[in-house]
C-alpha positions as a LaTeX table, in Angstrom:
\begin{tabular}{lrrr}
\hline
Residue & $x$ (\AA) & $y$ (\AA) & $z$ (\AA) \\
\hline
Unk1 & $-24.13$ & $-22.69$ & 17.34 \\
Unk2 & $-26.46$ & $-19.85$ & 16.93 \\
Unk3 & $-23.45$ & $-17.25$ & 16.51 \\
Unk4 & $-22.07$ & $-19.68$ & 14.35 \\
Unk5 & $-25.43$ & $-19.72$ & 12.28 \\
Unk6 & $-25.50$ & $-15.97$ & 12.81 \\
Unk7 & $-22.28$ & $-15.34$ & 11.18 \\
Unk8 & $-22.58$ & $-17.54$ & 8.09 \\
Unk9 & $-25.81$ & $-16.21$ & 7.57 \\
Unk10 & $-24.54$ & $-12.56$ & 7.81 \\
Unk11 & $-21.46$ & $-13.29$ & 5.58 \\
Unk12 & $-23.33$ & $-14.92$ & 2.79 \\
Unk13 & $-26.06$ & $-12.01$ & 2.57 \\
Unk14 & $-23.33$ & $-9.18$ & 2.46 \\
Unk15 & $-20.56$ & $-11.02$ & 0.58 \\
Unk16 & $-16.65$ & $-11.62$ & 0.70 \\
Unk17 & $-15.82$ & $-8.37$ & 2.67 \\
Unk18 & $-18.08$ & $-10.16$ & 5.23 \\
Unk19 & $-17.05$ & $-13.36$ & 5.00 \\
Unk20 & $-13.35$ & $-12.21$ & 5.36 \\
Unk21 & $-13.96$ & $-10.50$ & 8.33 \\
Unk22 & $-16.08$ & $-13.20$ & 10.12 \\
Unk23 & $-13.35$ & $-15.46$ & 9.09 \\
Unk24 & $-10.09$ & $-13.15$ & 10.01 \\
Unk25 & $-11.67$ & $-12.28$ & 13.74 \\
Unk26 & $-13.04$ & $-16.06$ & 13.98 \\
Unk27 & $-9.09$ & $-17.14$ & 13.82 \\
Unk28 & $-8.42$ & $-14.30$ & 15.86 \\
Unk29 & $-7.37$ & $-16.42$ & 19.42 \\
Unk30 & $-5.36$ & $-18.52$ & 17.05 \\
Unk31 & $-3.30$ & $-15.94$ & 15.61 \\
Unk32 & $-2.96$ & $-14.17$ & 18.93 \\
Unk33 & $-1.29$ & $-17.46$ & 19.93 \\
Unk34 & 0.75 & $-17.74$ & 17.00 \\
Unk35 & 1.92 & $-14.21$ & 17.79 \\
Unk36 & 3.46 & $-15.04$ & 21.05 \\
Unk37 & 0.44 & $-13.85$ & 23.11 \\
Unk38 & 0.73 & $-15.93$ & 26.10 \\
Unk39 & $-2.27$ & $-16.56$ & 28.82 \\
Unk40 & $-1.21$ & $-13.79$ & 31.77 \\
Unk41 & $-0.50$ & $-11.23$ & 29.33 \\
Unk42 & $-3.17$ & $-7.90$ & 28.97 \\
Unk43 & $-3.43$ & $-7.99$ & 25.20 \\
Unk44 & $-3.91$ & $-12.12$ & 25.25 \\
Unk45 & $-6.78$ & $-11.64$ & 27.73 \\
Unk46 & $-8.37$ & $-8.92$ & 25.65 \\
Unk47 & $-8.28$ & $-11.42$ & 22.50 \\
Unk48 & $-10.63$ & $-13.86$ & 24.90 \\
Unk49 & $-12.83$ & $-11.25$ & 26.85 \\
Unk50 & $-16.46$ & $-11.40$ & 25.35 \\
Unk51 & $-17.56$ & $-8.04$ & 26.44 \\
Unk52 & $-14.93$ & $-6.54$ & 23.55 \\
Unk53 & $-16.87$ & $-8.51$ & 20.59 \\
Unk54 & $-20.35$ & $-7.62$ & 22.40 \\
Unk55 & $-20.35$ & $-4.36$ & 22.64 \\
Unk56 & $-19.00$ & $-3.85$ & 18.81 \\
Unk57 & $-22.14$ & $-5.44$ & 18.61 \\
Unk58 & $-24.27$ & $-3.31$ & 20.93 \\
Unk59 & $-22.50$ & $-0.05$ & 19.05 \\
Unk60 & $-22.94$ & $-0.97$ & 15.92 \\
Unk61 & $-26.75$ & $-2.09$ & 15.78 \\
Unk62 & $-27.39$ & 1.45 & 18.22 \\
Unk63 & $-24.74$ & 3.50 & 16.22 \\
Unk64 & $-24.46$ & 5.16 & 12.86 \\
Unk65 & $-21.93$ & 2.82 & 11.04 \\
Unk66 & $-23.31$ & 1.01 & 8.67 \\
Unk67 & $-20.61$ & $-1.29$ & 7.24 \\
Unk68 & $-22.03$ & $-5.05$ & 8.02 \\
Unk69 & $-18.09$ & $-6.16$ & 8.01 \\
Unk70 & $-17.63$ & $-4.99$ & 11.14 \\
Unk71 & $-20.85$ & $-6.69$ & 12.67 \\
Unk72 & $-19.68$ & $-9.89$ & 11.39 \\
Unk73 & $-16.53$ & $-9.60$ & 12.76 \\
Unk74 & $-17.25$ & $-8.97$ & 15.89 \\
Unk75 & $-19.79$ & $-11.83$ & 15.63 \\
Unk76 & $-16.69$ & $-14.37$ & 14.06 \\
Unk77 & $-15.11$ & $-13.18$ & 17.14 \\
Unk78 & $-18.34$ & $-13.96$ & 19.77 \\
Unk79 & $-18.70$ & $-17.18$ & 18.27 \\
Unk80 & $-15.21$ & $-18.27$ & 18.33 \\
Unk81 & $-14.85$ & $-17.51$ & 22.30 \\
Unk82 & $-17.93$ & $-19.50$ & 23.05 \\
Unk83 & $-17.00$ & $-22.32$ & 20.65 \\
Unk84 & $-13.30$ & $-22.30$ & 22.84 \\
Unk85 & $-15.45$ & $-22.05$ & 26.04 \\
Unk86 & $-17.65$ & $-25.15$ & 25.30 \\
Unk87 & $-15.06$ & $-27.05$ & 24.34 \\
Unk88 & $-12.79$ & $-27.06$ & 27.44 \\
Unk89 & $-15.81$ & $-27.11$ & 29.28 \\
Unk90 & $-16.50$ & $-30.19$ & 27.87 \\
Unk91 & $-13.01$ & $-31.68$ & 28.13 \\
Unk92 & $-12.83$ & $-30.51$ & 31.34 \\
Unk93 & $-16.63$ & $-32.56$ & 32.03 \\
Unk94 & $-15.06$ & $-36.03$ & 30.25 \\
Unk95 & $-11.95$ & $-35.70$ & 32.28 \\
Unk96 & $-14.24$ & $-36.02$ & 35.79 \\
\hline
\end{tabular}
């Protein structure tokens, strides 16, 4: 929820380049999926990996770039893959 937070906060403070971004890379596992990205394949399991989002993250806030879009992106993108994790963690839980 805090990424979640995170993001909104972030996209409202910068604007609609922001928001777009947070939004496109938030859909991001969805559209991989629409794409025909399938679970075993390399560029499917790069869509899902966290350490891609967080260190965009890392590189940014250390780095001289200073376009917030691509923070928030990245950040869309965190928050999404722990939103998909807690979720079928918690179907998997309710199933037991």
């Amino acid at each position: 929820m805090f990424l979640v937070a995170f993001a909104i906060f972030e996209s409202l403070k910068y604007g609609l380049a922001t928001t777009a971004a947070a939004l496109a890379f938030f859909a991001l596992p969805d559209l991989a999926r629409l794409a025909g990205l399938r679970a075993p394949g390399l560029l499917y399991q790069a869509v899902h990996r966290v350490w891609i989002p967080l260190v965009v993250l890392v590189a940014y806030t250390f780095g001289p770039i200073v376009w917030p879009p691509i923070f928030t992106a990245a950040l869309g993108w965190l928050a999404r893959i722990a939103v998909n994790r807690v979720f079928r963690y918690l179907s998997v839980r309710s199933s037991d």
